[in-house]
C-alpha positions in Angstrom: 0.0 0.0 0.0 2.7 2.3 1.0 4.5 1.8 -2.2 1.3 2.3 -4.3 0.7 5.2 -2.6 4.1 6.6 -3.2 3.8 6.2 -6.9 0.8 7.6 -7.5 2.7 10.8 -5.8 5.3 10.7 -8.2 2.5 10.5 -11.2 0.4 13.1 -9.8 4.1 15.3 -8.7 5.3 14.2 -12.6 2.1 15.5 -14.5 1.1 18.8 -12.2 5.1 20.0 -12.9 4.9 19.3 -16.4 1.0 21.2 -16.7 2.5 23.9 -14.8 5.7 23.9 -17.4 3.6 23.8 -20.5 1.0 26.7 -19.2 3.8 29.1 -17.8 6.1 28.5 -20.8 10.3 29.2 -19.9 9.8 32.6 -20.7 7.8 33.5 -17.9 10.0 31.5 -15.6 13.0 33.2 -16.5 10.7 36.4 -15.9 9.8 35.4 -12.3 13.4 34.8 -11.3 14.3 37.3 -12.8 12.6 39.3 -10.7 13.0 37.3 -7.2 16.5 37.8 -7.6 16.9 33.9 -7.0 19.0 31.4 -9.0 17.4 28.2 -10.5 18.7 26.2 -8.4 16.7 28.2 -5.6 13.6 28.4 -7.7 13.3 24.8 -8.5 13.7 23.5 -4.7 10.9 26.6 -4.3 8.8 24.9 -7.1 8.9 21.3 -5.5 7.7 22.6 -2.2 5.2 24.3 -3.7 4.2 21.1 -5.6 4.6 18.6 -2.4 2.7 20.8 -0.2 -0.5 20.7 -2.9 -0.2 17.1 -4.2 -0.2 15.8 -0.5 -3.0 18.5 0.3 -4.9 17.1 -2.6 -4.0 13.7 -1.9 -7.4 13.0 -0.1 -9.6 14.3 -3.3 -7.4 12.2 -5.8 -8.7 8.8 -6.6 -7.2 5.7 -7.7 -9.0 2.6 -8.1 -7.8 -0.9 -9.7 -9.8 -3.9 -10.8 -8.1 -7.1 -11.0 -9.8 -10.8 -12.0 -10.2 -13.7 -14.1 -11.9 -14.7 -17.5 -13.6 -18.3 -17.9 -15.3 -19.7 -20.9 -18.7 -20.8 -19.9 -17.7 -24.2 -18.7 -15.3 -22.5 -16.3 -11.7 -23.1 -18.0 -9.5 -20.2 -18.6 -9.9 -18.3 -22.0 -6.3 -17.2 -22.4 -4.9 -14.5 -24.5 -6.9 -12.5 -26.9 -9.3 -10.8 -24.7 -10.0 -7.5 -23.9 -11.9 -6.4 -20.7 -13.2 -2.7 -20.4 -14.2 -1.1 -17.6 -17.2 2.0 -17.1 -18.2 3.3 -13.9 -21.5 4.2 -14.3 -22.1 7.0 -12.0 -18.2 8.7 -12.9 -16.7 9.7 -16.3 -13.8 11.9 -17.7 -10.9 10.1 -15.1 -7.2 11.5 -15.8 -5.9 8.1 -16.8 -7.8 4.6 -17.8 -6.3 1.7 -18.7 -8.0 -1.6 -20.5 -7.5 -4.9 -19.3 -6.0 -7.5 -21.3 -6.1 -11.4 -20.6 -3.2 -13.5 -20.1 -2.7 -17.6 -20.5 -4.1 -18.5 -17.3 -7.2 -16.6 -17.7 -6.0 -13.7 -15.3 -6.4 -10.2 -17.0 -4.1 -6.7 -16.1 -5.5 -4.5 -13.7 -7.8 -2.1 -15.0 -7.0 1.6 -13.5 -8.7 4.5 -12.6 -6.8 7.6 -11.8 -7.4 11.4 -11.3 -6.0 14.4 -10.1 -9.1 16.5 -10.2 -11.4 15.3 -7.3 -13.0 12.2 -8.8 -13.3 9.2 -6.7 -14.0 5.6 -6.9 -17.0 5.2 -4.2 -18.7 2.8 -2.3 -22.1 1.8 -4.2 -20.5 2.8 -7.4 -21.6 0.3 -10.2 -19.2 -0.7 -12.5 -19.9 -2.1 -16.0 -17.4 -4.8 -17.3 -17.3 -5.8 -21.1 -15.4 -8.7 -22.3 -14.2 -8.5 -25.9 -12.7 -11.2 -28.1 -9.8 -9.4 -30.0 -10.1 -11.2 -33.0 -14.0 -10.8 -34.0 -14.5 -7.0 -32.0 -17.8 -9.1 -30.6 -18.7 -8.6 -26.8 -18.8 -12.3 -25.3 -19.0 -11.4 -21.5 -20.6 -8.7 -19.1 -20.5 -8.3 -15.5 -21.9 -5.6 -13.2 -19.6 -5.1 -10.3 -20.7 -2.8 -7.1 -18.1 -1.0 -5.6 -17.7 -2.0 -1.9 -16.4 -0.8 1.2 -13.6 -2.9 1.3 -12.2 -2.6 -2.2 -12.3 1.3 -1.6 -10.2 0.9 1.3 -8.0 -1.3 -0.1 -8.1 1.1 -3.7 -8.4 -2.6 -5.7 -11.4 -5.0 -6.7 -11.4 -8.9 -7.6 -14.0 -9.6 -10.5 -14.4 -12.9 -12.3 -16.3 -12.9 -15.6 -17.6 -15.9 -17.5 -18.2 -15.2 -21.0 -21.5 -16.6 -22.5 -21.5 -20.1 -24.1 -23.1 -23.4 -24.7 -22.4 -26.3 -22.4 -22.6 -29.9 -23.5 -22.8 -33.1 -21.5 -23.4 -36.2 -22.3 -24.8 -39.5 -20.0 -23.5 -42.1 -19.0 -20.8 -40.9 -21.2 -19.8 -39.6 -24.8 -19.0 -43.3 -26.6 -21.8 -44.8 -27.3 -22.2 -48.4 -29.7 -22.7 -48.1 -33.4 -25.8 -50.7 -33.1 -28.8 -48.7 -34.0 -30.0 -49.6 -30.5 -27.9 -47.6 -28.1 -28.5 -44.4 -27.4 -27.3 -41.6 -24.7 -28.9 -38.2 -23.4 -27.8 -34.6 -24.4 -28.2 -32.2 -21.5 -27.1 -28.7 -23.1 -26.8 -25.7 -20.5 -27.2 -22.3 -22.6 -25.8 -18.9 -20.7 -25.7 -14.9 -22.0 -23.2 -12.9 -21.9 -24.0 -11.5 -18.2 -23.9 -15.4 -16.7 -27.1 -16.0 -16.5 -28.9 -19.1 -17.9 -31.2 -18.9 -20.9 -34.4 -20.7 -20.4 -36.2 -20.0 -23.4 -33.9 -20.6 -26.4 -34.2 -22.8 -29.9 -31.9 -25.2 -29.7 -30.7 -27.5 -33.2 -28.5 -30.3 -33.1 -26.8 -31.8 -36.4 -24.8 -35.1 -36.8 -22.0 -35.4 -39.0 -23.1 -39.1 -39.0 -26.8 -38.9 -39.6 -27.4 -40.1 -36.4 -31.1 -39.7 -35.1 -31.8 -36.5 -32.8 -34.4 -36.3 -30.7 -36.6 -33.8 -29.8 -35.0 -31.2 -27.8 -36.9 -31.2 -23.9 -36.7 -27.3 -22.3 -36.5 -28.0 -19.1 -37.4 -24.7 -18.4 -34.2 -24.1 -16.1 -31.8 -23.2 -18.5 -30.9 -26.8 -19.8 -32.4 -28.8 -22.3 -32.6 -32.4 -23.1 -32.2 -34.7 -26.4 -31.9 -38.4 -27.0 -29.1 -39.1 -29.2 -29.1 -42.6 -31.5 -26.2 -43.3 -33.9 -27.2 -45.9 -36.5 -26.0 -49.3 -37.2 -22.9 -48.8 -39.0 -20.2 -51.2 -40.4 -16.9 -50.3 -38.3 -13.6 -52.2 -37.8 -12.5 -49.3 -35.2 -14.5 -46.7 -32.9 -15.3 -43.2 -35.1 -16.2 -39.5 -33.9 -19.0 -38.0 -35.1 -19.2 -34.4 -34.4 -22.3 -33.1 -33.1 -22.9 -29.1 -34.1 -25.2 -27.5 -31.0 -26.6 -24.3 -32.3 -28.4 -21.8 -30.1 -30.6 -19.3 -31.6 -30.6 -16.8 -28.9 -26.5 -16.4 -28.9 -26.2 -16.9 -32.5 -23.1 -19.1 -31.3 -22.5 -23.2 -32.2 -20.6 -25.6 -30.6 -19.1 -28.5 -32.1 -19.0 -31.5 -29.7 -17.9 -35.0 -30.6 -19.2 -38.4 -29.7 -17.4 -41.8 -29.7 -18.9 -44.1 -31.8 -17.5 -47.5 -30.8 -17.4 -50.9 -33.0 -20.1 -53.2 -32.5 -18.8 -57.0 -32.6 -20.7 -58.9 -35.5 -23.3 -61.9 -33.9 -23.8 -65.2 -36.7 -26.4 -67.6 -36.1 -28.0 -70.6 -37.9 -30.4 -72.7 -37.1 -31.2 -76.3 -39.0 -35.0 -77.2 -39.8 -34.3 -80.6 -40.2 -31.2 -82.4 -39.0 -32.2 -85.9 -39.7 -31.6 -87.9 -42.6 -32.1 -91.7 -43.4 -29.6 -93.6 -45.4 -31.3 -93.4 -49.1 -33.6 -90.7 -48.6 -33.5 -87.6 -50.7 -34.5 -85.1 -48.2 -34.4 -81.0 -47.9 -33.8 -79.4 -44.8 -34.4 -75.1 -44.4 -31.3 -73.6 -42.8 -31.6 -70.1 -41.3 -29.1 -67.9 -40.8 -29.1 -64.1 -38.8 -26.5 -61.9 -38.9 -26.6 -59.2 -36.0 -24.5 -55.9 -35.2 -26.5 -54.7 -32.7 -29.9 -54.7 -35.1 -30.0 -57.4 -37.5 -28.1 -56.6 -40.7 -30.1 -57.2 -43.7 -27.5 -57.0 -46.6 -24.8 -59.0 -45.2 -23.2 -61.7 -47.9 -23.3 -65.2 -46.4 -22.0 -68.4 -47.8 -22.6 -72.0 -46.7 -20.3 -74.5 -47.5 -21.3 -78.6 -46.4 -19.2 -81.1 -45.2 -19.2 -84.7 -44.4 -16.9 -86.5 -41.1 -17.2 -90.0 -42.4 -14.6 -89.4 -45.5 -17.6 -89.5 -48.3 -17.7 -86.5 -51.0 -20.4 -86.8 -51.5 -22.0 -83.7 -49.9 -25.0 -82.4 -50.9 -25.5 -79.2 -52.5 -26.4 -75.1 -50.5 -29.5 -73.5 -52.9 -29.6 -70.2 -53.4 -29.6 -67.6 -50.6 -33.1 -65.4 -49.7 -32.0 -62.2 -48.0 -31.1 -64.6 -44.3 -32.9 -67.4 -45.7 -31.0 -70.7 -47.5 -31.7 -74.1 -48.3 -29.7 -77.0 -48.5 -30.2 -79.5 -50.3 -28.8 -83.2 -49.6 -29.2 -86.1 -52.0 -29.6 -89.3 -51.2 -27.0 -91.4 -48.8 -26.5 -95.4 -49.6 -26.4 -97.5 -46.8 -23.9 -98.9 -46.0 -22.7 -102.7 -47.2 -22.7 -105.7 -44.8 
């Protein structure tokens, strides 16, 4: 405090001599000593009195006021560079010096400053209007109101946090889901403006880079809304994203969130009509197969071979295959000699 409060002397001594030098111009100084019969060694010692005595007179009516914080995205991780936060108190104007504050990596932005030499003041109830800017697009993505208290006047310095407006995502149980045309998980999306507060009546869309199926979207009239999500039976030999682009109509912002689509292990089954034969008999038998990934797959190629265990050829013959459906066809078997 002590060393805050002698620089802000040495601004305030700094600017007053260099007002005073640029409104009484050298001339008139050489005039004055001129006149006092003093040297300028004399006369400068004179002037720094002169300017002590009134900057520590004045030192009550100057203000100085700081405001320090941090900026989160809406899901509370640090934004990093490439922000600027501005600052307006909203019942004081015109101050000596401002300064912007600017965001670092960690989120943490430079103190914003408020200085005058002229009697304004930084007070208690004093609302003051933070605006967080992204660099890049000039667009306003965060607003706070801060009131001035007691405690940040005495201590001429404020903490503010801001969290920038945003679209939250989460997914349940989790983001992977199977490929199976079964599965499915739920969408919770949490929408919040630009001053932190939660959006309960927006128009939410929700697009799959995978055509998966979307639900309709459930307000839950608390700022969150809810939405099945349902990827479709798909042919994978390893898991796949598919990116899934949340739109919110009241921000005019998107997110793009991905979801884990995870290989679904292929099911074969077959089951014999007629597994009997008599030595001799020409016989039929309908042979079923299914093939499964989760939903049963209806274009799957399947082939049937026969075989025999007692070391005869002779083998029969497989008809032609019906979508799952396939005959086979075994010809007679002699009996055997005795």
């Amino acid at each position: 405090m002590r060393q805050r409060r002698i620089g802000l002397i040495a601004v305030r001594l700094f600017v007053l001599g260099f007002v005073l030098d640029s409104r009484l111009g050298p001339s008139i100084t050489r005039v004055f000593i001129s006149m006092s019969g003093i040297s300028k060694r004399t006369f400068a010692l004179c002037l720094l009195i002169v300017l002590l005595m009134v900057t520590f007179s004045l030192d009550s009516v100057y203000g100085q006021f700081s405001i320090r914080g941090n900026v989160t995205e809406a899901d509370g991780t640090a934004v990093g560079v490439g922000y600027t936060v501005k600052a307006v108190n909203q019942q004081v104007s015109g101050w000596s010096i401002y300064t912007d504050g600017k965001t670092r990596v960690d989120g943490s932005y430079t103190d914003i400053t408020f200085i005058d030499f002229f009697g304004k003041t930084t007070n208690v109830g004093n609302q003051i209007v933070l605006t967080v800017v992204e660099n890049a697009t000039g667009q306003t993505k965060g607003r706070k109101v801060y009131t001035v208290t007691q405690q940040a006047v005495t201590a001429m310095i404020a903490s503010v946090d801001i969290r920038l407006s945003g679209i939250m995502v989460e997914f349940s149980p989790a983001s992977e889901v199977l490929a199976d045309g079964v599965s499915s998980l739920q969408v919770t999306v949490t929408v919040q403006d630009e001053t932190g507060e939660l959006i309960k009546d927006d128009s939410l869309t929700l697009e799959s880079s995978k055509d998966s199926a979307i639900g309709d979207v459930v307000n839950n009239e608390d700022g969150t809304y809810s939405i099945i999500y349902s990827p479709q039976s798909l042919v994978i030999s390893v898991s796949v994203a598919d990116s899934l682009t949340v739109t919110s109509s009241k921000l005019n912002q998107s997110v793009v969130e991905t979801v884990t689509l995870l290989e679904v292990p292929m099911v074969v089954t077959m089951s014999v009509g007629d597994q009997t034969f008599q030595a001799d008999e020409s016989k039929t038998s309908l042979v079923t197969v299914t093939v499964k990934r989760g939903t049963a797959v209806k274009d799957e190629m399947v082939e049937i071979t026969a075989s025999r265990t007692d070391g005869v050829s002779d083998v029969g013959s497989v008809g032609a295959v019906a979508i799952t459906e396939m005959e086979l066809t075994v010809p007679p078997i002699p009996r055997p000699k005795r």
